[in-house]
C-alpha positions as CSV (number, residue, x, y, z in Angstrom):
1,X,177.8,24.8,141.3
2,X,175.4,26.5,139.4
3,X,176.4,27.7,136.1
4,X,175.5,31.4,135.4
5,X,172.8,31.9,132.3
6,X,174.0,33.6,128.8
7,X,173.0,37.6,129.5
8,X,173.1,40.0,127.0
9,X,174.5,43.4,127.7
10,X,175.6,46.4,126.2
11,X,177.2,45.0,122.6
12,X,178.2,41.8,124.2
13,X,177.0,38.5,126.0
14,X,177.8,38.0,129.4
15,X,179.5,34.5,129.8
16,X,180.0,33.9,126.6
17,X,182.4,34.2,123.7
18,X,182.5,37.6,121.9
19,X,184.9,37.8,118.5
20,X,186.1,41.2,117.3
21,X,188.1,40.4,113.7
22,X,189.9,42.6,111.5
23,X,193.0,44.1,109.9
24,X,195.3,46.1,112.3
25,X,194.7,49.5,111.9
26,X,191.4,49.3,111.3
27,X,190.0,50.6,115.2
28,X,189.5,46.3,117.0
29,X,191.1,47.6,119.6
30,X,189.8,50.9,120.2
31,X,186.6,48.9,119.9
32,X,187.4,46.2,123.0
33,X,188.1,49.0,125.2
34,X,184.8,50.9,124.7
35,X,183.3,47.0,125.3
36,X,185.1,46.4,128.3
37,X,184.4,50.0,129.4
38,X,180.5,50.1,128.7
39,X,179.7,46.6,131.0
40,X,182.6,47.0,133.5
41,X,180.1,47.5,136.1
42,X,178.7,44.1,135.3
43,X,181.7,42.4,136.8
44,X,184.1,41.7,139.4
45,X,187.1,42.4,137.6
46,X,188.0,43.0,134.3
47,X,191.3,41.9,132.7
48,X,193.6,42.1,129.6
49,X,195.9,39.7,128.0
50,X,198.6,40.5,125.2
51,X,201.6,39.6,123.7
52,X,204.5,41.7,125.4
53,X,205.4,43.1,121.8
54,X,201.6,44.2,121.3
55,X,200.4,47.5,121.6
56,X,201.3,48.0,125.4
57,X,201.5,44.7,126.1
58,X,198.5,43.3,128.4
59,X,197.5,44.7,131.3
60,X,197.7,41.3,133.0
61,X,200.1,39.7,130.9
62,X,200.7,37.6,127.9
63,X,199.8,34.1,126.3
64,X,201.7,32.2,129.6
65,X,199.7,34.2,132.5
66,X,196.4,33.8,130.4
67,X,197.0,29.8,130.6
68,X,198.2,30.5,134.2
69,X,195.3,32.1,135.1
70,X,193.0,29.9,133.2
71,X,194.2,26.8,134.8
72,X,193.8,28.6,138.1
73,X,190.2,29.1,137.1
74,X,189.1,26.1,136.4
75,X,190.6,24.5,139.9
76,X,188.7,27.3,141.2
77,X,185.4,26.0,139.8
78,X,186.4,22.4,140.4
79,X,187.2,23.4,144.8
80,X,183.7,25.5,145.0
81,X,181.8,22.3,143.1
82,X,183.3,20.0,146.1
83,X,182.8,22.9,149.0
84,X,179.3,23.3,147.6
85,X,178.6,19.4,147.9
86,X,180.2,19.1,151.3
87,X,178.0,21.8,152.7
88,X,174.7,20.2,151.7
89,X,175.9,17.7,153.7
90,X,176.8,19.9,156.9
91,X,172.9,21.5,156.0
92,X,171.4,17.7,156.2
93,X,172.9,17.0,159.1
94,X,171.7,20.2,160.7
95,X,168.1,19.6,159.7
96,X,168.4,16.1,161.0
97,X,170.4,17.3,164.2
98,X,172.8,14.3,163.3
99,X,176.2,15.9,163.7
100,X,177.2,11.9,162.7
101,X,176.0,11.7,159.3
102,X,178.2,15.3,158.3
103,X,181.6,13.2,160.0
104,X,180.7,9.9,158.6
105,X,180.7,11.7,154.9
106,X,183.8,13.3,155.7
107,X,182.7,17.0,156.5
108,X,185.3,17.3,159.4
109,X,185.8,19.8,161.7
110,X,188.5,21.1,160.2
111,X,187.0,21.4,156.8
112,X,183.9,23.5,158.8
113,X,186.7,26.0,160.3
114,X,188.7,26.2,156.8
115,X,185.0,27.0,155.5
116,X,184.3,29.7,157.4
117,X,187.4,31.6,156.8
118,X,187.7,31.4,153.4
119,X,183.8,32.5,153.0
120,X,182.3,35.3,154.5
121,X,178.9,34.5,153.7
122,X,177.4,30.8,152.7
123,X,176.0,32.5,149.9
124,X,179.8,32.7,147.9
125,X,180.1,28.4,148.6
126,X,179.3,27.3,144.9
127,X,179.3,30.9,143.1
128,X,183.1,32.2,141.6
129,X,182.9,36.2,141.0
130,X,182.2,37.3,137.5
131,X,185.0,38.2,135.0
132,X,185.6,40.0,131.8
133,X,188.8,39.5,129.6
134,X,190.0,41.0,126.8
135,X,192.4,38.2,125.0
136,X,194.2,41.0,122.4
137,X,196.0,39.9,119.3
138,X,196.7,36.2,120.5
139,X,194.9,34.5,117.7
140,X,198.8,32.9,116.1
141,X,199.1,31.3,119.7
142,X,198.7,27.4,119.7
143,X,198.2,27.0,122.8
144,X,194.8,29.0,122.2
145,X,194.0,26.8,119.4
146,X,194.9,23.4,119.9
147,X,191.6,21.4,120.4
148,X,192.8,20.0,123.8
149,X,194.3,23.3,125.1
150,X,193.0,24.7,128.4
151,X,191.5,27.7,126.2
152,X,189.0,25.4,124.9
153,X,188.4,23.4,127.6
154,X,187.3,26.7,129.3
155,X,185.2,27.9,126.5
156,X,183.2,25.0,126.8
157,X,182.6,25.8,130.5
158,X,182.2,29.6,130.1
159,X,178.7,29.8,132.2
160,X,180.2,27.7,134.8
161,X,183.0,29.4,135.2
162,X,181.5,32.7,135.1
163,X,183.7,34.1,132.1
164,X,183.2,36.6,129.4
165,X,185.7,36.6,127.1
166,X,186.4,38.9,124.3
167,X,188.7,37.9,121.7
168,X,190.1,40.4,119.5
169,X,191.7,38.8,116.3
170,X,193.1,38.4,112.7
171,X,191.6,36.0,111.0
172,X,188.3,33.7,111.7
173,X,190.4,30.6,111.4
174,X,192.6,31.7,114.4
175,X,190.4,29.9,116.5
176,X,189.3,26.4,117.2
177,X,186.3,24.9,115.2
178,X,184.6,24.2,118.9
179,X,184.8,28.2,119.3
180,X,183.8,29.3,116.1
181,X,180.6,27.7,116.0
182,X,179.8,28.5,119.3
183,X,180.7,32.3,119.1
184,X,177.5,34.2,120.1
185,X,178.6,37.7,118.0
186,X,181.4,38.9,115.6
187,X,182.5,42.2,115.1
188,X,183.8,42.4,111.6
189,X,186.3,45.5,111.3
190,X,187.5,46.7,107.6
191,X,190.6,44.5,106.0
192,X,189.7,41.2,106.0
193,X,190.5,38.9,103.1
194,X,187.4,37.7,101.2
195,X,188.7,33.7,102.7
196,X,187.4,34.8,106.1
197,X,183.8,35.9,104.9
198,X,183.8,32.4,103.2
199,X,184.6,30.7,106.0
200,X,182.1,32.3,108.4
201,X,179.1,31.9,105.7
202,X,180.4,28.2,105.6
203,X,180.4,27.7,109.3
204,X,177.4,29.7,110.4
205,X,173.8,30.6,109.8
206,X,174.2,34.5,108.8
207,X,171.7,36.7,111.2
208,X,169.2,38.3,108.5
209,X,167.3,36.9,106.3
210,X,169.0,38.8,103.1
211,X,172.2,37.0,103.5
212,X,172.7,34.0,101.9
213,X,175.7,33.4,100.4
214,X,179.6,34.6,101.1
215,X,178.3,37.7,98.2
216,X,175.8,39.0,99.8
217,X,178.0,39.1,103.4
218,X,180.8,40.7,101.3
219,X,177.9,43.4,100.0
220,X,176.8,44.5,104.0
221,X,180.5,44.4,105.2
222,X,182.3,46.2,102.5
223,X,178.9,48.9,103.0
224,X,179.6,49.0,106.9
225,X,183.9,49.4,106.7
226,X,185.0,50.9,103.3
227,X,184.1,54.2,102.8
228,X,186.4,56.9,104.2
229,X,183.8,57.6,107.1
230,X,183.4,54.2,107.9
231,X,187.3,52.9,108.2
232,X,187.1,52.5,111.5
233,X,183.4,50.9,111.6
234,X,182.2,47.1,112.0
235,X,179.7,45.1,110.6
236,X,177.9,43.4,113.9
237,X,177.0,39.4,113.0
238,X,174.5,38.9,116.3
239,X,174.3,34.8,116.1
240,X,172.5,34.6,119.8
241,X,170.1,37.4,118.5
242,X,169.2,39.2,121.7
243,X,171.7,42.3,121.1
244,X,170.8,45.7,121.3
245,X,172.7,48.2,119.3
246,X,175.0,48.5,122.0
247,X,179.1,49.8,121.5
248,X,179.7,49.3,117.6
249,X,182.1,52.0,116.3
């Protein structure tokens, strides 16, 4: 199964990790919707995860159906990777007109019918439909940030799986080291303690080439989110570097 390429789209990378952070209040929220709204049309489906108490709740549930569905995701990939390798076996044995070497490989004729009824075209064998999530407020979960927890093992396998995932947190530290550092951009809302601005300048290369210590990210942040017309604003930390100005409130 081929895994799908890190795309950038309108304020956010397609099948990749996106990280909206900040004080509640402060407009994160707001701010994943207009995401999920602007590049909606670049997926399949979009869906939202929440603690019941949240805000609403999630549209598709909370921290248990997100590992529900995750889990059902990533048997998903693992049935397309065998279907895929079981019908370049049916394709060799067409090219060589060898109906044999498709049976003797175990491509019966029961797995041929079972094919064809659970894909329309032989173009879907191999390929699972693109999704965007919005995981809201789920950052004190550890299920999401245990290092062997199905959360991680899936955002390691994010292009093969065909998810983008936007994570709408608290605090930096929320999440796992593995998905910090492999976060392709933050959204950082007004509120945050000066701990979190340390700990991203500690973990990551800052994007520009006039920031250089936890100060001078403090400087642009508290320019972008402090004053009265900026309370609900962001300061955008573009790590992949291929953003345009995209949906930044």
């Amino acid at each position: 199964m081929e895994a799908g390429s890190i795309e950038p789209l309108d304020g956010i990378y397609k099948n990749a990790f996106n990280l909206i952070l900040g004080a509640q209040g402060r407009g994160k929220t707001f701010h994943a919707e207009e995401l999920l709204r602007a590049n909606a049309g670049h997926f399949d489906k979009v869906l939202r995860f929440a603690p019941g108490g949240s805000c609403g709740g999630g549209t598709d549930g909370d921290s248990a159906a997100l590992v529900s569905y995750l889990n059902d995701r990533v048997r998903d990939a693992e049935r397309q990777r065998h279907d895929a390798k079981q019908v370049d076996i049916l394709r060799s044995a067409i090219i060589q007109e060898n109906p044999r070497f498709a049976f003797e490989r175990g491509v019966t004729r029961e797995f041929i019918v079972d094919l064809l009824e659970r894909y329309p075209s032989h173009r879907d064998v191999g390929s699972l439909p693109p999704v965007l999530m919005l995981i809201d407020d789920m950052g004190g979960d550890p299920r999401l940030k245990m290092t062997g927890s199905v959360f991680n093992d899936v955002a390691r396998r994010l292009r093969h799986l065909q998810l983008t995932i936007i994570f709408n947190g608290h605090q930096f530290k929320d999440l796992s080291p593995f998905v910090r550092t492999n976060t392709q951009v933050v959204y950082l809302h007004g509120g945050l303690p000066i701990r979190d601005l340390k700990d991203i300048c500690g973990e990551r290369r800052i994007p520009g080439a006039n920031v250089r210590t936890y100060r001078d990210l403090e400087q642009l942040y508290n320019k972008q989110t402090e004053a009265p017309e900026t309370f609900y604003g962001s300061l955008m930390l573009d790590f992949y570097g291929k953003l345009k100005k995209g949906v930044n409130p």
